[in-house]
C-alpha atoms as a printed R data frame, in Angstrom:
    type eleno elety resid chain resno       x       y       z
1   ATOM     1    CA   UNK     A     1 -30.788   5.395  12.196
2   ATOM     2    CA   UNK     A     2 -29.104   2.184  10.754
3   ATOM     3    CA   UNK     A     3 -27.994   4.119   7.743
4   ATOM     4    CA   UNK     A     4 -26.048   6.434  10.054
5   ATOM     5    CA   UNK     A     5 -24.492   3.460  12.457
6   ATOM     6    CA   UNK     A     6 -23.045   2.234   9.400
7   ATOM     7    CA   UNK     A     7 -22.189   5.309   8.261
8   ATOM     8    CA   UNK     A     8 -20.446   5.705  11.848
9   ATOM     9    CA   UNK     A     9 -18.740   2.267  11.420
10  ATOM    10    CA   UNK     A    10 -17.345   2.591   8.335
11  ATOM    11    CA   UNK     A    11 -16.166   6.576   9.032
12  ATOM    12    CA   UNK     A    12 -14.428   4.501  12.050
13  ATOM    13    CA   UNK     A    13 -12.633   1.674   9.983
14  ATOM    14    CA   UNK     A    14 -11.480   4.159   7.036
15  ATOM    15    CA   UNK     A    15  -9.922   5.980  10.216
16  ATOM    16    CA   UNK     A    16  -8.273   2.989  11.420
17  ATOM    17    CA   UNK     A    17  -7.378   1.275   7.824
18  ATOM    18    CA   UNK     A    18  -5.408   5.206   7.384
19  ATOM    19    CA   UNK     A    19  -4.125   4.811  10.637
20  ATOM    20    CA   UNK     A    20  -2.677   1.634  10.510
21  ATOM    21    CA   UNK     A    21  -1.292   1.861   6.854
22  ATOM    22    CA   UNK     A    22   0.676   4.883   8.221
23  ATOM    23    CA   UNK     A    23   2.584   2.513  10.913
24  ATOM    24    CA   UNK     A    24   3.244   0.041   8.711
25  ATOM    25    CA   UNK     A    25   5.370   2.223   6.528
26  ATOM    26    CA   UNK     A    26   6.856   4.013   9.695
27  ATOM    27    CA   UNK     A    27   7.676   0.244  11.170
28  ATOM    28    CA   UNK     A    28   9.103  -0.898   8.219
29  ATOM    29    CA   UNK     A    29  11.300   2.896   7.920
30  ATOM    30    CA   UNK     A    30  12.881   1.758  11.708
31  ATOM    31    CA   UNK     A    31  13.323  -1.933  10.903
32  ATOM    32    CA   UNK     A    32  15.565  -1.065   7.747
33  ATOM    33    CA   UNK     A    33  17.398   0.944   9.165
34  ATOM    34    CA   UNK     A    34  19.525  -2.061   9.507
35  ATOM    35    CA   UNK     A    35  17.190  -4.703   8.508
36  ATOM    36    CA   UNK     A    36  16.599  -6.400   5.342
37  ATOM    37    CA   UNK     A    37  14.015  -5.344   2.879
38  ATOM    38    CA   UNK     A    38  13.533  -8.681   1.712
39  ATOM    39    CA   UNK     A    39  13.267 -10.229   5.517
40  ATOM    40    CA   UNK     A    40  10.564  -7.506   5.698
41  ATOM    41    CA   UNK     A    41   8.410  -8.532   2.890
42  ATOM    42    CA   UNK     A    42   8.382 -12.398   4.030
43  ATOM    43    CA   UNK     A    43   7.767 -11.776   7.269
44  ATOM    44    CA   UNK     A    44   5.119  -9.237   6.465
45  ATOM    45    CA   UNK     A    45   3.823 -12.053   4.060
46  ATOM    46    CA   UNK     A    46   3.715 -14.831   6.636
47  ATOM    47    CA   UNK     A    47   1.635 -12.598   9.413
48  ATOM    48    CA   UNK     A    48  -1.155 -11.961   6.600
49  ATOM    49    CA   UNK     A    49  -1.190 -15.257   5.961
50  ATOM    50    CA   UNK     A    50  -1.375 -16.709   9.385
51  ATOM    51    CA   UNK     A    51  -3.878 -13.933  10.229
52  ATOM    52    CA   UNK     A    52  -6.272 -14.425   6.921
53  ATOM    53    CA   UNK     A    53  -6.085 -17.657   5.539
54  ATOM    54    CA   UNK     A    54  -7.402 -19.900   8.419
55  ATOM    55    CA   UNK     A    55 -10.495 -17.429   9.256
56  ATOM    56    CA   UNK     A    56 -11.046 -17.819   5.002
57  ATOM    57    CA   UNK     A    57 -11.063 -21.311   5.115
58  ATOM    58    CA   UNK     A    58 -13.679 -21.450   8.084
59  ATOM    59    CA   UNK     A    59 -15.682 -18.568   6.679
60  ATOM    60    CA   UNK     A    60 -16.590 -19.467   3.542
61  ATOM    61    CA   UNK     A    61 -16.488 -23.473   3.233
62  ATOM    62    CA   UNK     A    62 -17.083 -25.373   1.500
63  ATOM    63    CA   UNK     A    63 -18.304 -22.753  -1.321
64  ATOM    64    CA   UNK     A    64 -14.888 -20.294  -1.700
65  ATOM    65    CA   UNK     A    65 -16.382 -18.821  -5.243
66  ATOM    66    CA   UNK     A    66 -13.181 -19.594  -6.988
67  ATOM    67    CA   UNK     A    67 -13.333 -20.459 -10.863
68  ATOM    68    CA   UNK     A    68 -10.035 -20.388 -12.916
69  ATOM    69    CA   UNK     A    69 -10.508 -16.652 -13.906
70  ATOM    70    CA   UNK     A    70 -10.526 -15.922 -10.723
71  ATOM    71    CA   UNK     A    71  -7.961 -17.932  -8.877
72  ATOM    72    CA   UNK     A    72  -5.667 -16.356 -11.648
73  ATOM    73    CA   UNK     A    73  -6.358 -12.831 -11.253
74  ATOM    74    CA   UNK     A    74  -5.932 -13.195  -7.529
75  ATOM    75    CA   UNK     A    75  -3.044 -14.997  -8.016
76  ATOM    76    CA   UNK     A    76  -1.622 -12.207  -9.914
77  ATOM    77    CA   UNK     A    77  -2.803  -9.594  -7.522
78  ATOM    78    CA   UNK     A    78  -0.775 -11.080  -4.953
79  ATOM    79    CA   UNK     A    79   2.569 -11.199  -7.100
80  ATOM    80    CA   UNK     A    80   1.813  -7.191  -8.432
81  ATOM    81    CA   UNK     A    81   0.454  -5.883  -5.208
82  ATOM    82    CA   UNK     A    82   2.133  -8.160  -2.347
83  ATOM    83    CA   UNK     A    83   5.194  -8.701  -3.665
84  ATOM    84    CA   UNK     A    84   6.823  -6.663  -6.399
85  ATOM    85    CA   UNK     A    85   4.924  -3.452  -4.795
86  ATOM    86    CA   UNK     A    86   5.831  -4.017  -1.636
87  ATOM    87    CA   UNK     A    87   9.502  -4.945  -2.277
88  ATOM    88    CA   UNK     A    88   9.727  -1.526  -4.017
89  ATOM    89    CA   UNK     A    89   7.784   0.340  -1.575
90  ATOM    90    CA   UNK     A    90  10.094  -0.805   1.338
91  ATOM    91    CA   UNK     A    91  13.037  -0.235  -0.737
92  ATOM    92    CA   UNK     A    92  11.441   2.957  -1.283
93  ATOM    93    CA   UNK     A    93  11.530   3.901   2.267
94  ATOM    94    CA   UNK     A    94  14.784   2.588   3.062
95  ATOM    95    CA   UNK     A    95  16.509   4.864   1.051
96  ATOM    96    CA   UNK     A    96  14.006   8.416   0.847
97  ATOM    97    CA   UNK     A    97  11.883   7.984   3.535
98  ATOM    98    CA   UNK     A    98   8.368   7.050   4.559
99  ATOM    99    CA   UNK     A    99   7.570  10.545   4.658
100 ATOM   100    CA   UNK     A   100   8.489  10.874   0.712
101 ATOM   101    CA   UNK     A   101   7.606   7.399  -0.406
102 ATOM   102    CA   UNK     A   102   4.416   7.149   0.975
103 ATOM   103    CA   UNK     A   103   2.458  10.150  -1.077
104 ATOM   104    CA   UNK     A   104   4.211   8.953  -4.394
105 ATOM   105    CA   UNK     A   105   2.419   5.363  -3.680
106 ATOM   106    CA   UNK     A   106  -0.641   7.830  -4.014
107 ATOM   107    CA   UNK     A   107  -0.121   7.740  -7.781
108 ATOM   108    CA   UNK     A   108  -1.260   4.001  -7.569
109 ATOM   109    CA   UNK     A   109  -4.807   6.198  -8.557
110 ATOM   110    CA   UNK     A   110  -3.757   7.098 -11.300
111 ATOM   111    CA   UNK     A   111  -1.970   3.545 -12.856
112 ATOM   112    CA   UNK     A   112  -5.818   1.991 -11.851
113 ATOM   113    CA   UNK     A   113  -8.102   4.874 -13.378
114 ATOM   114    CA   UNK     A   114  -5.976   5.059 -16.814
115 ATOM   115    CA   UNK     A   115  -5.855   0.981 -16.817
116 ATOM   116    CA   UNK     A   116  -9.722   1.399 -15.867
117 ATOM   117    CA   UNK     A   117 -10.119   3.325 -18.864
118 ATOM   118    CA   UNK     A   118  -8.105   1.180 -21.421
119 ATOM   119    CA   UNK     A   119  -9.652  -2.015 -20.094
120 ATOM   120    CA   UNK     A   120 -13.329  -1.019 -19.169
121 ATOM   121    CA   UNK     A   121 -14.138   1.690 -21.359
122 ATOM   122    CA   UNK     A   122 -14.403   3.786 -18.164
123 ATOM   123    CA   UNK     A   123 -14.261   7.334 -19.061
124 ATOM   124    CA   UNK     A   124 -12.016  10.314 -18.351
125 ATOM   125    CA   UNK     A   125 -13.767  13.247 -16.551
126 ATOM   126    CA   UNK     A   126 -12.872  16.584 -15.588
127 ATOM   127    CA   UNK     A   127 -12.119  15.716 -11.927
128 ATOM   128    CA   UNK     A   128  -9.834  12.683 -13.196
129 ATOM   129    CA   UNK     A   129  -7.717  15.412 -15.157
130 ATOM   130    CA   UNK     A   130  -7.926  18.226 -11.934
131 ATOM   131    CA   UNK     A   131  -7.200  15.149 -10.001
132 ATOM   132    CA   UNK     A   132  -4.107  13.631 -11.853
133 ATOM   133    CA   UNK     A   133  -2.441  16.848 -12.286
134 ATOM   134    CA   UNK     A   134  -2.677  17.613  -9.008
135 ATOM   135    CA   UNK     A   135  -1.033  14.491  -8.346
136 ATOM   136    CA   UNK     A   136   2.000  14.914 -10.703
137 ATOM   137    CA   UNK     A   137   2.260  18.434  -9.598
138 ATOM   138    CA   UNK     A   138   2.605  16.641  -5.824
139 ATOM   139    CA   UNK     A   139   4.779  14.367  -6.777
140 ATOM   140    CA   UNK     A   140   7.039  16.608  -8.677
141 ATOM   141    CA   UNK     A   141   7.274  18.451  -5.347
142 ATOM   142    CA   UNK     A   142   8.237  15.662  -3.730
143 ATOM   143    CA   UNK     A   143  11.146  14.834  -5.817
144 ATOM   144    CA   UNK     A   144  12.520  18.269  -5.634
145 ATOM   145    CA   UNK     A   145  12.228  18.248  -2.098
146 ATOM   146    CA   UNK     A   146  14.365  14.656  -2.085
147 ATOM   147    CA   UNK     A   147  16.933  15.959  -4.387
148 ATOM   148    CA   UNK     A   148  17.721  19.184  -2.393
149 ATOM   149    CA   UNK     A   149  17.633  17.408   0.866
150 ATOM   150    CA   UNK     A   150  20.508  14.633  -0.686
151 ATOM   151    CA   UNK     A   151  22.380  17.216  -2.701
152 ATOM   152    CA   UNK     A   152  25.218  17.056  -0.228
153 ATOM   153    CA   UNK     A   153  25.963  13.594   0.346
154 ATOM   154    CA   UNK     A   154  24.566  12.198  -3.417
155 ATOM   155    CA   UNK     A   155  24.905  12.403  -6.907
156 ATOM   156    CA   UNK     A   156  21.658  13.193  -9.104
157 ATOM   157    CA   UNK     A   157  21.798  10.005 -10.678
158 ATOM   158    CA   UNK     A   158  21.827   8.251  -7.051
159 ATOM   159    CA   UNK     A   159  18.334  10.368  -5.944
160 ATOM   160    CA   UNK     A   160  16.858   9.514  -9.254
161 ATOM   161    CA   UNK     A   161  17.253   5.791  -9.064
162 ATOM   162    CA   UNK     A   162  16.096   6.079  -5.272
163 ATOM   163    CA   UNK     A   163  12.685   7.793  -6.600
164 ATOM   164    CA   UNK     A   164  12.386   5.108  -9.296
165 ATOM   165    CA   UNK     A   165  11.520   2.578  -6.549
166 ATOM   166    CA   UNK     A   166   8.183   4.742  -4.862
167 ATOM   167    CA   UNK     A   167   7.480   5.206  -8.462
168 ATOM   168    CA   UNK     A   168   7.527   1.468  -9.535
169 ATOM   169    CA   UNK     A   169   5.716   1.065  -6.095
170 ATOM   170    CA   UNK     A   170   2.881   3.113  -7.245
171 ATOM   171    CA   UNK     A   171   2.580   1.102 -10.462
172 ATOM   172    CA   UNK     A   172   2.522  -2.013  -9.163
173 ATOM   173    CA   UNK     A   173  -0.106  -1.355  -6.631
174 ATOM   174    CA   UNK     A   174  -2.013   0.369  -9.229
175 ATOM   175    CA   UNK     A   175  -2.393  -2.631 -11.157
176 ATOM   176    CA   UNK     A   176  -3.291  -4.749  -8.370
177 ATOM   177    CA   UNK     A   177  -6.954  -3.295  -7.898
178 ATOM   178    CA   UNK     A   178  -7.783  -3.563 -11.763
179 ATOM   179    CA   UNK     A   179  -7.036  -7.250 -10.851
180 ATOM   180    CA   UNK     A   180  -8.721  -7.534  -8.415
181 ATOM   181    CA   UNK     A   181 -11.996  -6.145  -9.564
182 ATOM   182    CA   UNK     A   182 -11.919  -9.039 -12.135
183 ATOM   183    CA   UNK     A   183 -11.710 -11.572  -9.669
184 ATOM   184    CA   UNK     A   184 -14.624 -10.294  -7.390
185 ATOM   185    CA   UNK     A   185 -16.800 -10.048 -10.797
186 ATOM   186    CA   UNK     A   186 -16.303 -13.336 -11.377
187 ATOM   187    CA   UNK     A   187 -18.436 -14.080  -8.005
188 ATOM   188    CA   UNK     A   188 -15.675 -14.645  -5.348
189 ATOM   189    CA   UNK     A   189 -16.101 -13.470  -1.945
190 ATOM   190    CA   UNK     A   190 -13.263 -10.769  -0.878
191 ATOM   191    CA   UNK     A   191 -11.988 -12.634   2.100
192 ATOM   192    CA   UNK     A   192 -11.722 -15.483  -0.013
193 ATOM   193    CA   UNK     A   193 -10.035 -13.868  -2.748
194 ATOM   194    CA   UNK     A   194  -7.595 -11.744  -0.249
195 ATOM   195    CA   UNK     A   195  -6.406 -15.943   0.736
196 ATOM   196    CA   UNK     A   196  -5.656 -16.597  -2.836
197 ATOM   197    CA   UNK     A   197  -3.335 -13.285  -2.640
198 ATOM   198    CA   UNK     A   198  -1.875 -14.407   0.033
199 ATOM   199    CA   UNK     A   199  -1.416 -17.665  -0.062
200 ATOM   200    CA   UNK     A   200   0.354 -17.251  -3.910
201 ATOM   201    CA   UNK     A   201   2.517 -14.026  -2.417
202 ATOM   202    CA   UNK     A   202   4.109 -15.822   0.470
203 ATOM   203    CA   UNK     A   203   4.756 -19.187  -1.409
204 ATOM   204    CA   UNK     A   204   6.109 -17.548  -4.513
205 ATOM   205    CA   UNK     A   205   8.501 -15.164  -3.202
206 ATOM   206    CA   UNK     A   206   9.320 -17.516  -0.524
207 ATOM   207    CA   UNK     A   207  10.210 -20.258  -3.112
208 ATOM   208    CA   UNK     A   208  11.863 -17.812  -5.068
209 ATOM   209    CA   UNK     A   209  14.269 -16.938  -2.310
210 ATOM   210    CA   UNK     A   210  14.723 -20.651  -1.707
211 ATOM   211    CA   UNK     A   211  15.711 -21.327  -4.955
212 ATOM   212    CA   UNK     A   212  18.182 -18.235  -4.936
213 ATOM   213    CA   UNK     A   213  19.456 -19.928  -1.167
214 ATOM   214    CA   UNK     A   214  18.175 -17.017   0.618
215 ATOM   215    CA   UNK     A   215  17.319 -18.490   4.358
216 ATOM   216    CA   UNK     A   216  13.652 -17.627   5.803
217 ATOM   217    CA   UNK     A   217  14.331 -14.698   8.188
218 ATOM   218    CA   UNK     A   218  14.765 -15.660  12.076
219 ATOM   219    CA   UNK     A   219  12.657 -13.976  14.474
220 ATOM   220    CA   UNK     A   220  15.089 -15.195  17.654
221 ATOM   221    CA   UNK     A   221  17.328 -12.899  18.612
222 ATOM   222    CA   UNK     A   222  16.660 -10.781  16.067
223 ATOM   223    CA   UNK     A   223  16.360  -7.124  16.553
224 ATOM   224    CA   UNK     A   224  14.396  -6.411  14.003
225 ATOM   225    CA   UNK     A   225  11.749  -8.831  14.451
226 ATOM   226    CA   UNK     A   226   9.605  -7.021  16.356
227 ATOM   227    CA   UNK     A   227   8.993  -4.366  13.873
228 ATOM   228    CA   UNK     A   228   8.614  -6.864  10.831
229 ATOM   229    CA   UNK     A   229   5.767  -8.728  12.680
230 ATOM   230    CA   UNK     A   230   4.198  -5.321  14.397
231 ATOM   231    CA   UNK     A   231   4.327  -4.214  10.157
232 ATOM   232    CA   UNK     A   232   2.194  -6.984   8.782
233 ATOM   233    CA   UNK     A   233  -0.289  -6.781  11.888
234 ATOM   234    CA   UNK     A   234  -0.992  -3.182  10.956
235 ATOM   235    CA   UNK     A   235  -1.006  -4.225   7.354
236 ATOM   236    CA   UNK     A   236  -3.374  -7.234   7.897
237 ATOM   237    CA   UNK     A   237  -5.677  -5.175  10.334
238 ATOM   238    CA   UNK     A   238  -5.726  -2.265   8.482
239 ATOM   239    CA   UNK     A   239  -6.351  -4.246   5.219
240 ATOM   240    CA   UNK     A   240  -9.745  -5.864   6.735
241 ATOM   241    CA   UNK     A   241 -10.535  -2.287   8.125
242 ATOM   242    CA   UNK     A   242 -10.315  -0.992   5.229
243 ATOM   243    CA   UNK     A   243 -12.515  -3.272   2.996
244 ATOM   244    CA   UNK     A   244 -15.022  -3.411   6.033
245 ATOM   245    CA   UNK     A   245 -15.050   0.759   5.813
246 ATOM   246    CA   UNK     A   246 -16.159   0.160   2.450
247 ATOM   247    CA   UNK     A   247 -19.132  -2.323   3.535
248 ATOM   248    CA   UNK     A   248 -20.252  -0.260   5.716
249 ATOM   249    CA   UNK     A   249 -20.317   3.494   4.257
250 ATOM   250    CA   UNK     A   250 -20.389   5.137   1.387
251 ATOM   251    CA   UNK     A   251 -16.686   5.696  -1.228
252 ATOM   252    CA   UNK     A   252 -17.340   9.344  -0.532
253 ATOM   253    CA   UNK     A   253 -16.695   8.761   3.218
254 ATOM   254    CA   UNK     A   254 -14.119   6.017   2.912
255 ATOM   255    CA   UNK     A   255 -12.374   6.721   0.156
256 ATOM   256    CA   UNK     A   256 -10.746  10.638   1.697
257 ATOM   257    CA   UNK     A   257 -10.349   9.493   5.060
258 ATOM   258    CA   UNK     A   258  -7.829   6.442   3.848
259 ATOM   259    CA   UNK     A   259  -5.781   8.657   1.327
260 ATOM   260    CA   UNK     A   260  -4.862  10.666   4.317
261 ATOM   261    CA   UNK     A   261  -2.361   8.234   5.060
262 ATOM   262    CA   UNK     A   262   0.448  10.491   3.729
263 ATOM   263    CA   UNK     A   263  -0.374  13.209   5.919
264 ATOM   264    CA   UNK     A   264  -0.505  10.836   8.927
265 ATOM   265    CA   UNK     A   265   2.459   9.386   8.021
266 ATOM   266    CA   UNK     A   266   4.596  12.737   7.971
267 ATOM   267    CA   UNK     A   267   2.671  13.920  11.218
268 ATOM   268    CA   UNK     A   268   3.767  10.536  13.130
269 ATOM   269    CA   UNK     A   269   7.332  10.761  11.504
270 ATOM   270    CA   UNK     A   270   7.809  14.567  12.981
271 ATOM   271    CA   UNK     A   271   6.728  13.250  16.371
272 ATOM   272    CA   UNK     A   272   8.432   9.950  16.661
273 ATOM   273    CA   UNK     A   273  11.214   9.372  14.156
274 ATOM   274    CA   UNK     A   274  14.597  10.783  15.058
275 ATOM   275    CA   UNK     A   275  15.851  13.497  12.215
276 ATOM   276    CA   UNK     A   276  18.613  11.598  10.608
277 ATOM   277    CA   UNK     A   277  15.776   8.764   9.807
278 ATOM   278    CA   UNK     A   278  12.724  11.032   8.544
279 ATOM   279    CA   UNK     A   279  13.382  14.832   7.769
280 ATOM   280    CA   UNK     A   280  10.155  16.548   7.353
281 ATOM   281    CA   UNK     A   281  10.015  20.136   5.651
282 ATOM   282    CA   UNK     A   282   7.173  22.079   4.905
283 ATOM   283    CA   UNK     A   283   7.273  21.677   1.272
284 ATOM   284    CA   UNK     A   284   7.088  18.055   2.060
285 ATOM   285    CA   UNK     A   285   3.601  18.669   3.553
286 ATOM   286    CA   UNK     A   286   2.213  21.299   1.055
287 ATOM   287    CA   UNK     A   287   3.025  18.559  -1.519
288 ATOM   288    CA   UNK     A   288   1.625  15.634   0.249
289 ATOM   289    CA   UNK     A   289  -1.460  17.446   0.820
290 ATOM   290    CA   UNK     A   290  -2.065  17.735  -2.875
291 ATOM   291    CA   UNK     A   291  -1.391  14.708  -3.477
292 ATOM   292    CA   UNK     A   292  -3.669  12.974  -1.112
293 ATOM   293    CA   UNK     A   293  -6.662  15.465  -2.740
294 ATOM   294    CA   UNK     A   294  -5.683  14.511  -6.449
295 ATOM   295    CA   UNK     A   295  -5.862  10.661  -5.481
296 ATOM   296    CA   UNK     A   296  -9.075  11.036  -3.787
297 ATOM   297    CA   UNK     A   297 -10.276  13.126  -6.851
298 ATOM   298    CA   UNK     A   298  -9.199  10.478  -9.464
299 ATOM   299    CA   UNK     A   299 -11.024   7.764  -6.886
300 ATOM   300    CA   UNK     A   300 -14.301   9.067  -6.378
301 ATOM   301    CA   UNK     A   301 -14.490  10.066 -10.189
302 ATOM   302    CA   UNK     A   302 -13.810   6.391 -11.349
């Protein structure tokens, strides 16, 4: 009976942590539509931070777990994952879509599990092959589908450089886990280690803009305010949903239900999101669909 309230519980946050990815991607496609992809990522940046750090700092003093191995692979989580993969993501959806960008970032799978095999002698099974050619068949799909849909109004070269940025996206956020994983084997709590990310992501890139002169967004009178805050709620909620699905049921549950966030994504977009902003095809879905099953493949086989 307590195996299958956990079971319940975690079925319920893998929902939720799917869910909530799924608007922060379709926030983030209204507020650049106008807004600024960089205003996007700091405020994103600055909600996780307010919403993380302080609850980390109570939680787990005066014992946070951190040795130098792991405050550095944290560290550089946050850099890969928060910043340079979310930079490219956003950029990703400015200028193809959520719709599009948001199954490519499926191919972050496939970045960890070959990394996983380089770096932990992990090996390379039959559903890791089914699984990450069903991924670059998706994929492919995808970018066919982007280039007929912008063959009117852009050149080749235009949609090609457009793709690179879901692409990069992917990459980055594939190497984030591998980091990860080193700092939690060195003994540090995740909440603990999701503050380091944090807390290095949203002074870095903030710094970094200060140096370049780049002002920290306003959120008066700013229109698109709402929807950069509303995105790093879902992303900070969903986040913590997502690593308390995996506390509380097994991958095989959890791991399905959150790579569904493509499909929700497109279903949400078709509903909500005016044509000019989202155009969603059928192709689109057939290829999201196998996309979503190769990353799950490649996940539960690692």
């Amino acid at each position: 009976m307590v195996f299958e309230f956990a079971s319940s519980v975690g079925f319920t946050l893998a929902v939720l942590a799917a869910v909530l990815l799924a608007v922060q991607n379709l926030l983030i496609r209204v507020a650049t539509d106008g807004g600024d992809v960089g205003d996007a990522v700091v405020v994103m940046m600055g909600v996780n931070f307010l919403l993380v750090v302080p609850v980390a700092v109570v939680r787990h003093h005066p014992a946070y777990g951190l040795s130098p191995v792991a405050v550095a692979a944290f560290a550089a989580a946050g850099v890969t994952g928060l910043v340079l993969g979310r930079l490219c993501l956003f950029a990703g959806i400015e200028t193809i879509g959520a719709s599009r960008t948001t199954p490519i970032l499926s191919a972050s799978t496939l970045v960890a599990a070959v990394l996983a095999v380089l770096l932990f002698s992990e090996s390379l099974t039959p559903p890791h092959v089914v699984g990450i050619a069903l991924i670059v068949a998706g994929i492919a799909v995808i970018s066919w589908v982007t280039a007929a849909d912008s063959r009117s109004t852009a050149s080749p070269r235009s949609v090609g450089v457009s793709l690179l940025f879901p692409v990069a996206a992917a990459g980055f956020t594939g190497i984030e886990p591998i980091l990860v994983r080193i700092g939690l084997d060195a003994g540090t709590p995740i909440l603990a280690g999701l503050a380091v990310m944090m807390t290095t992501a949203f002074a870095g890139y903030t710094g970094y803009r200060r140096l370049r002169g780049i002002p920290f967004p306003t959120l008066i009178r700013n229109p698109h305010a709402r929807w950069y805050v509303g995105a790093g709620v879902a992303s900070t909620v969903g986040l913590l949903a997502y690593f308390g699905a995996l506390a509380s049921a097994p991958v095989v549950i959890v791991v399905p239900i959150t790579h569904t966030a493509p499909l929700i994504v497109i279903a949400l977009s078709a509903l909500f999101l005016p044509n000019h902003l989202e155009r969603v095809t059928w192709p689109l879905v057939v290829a999201a669909f196998v996309v979503v099953v190769g990353a799950s493949l490649v996940t539960l086989s690692g």
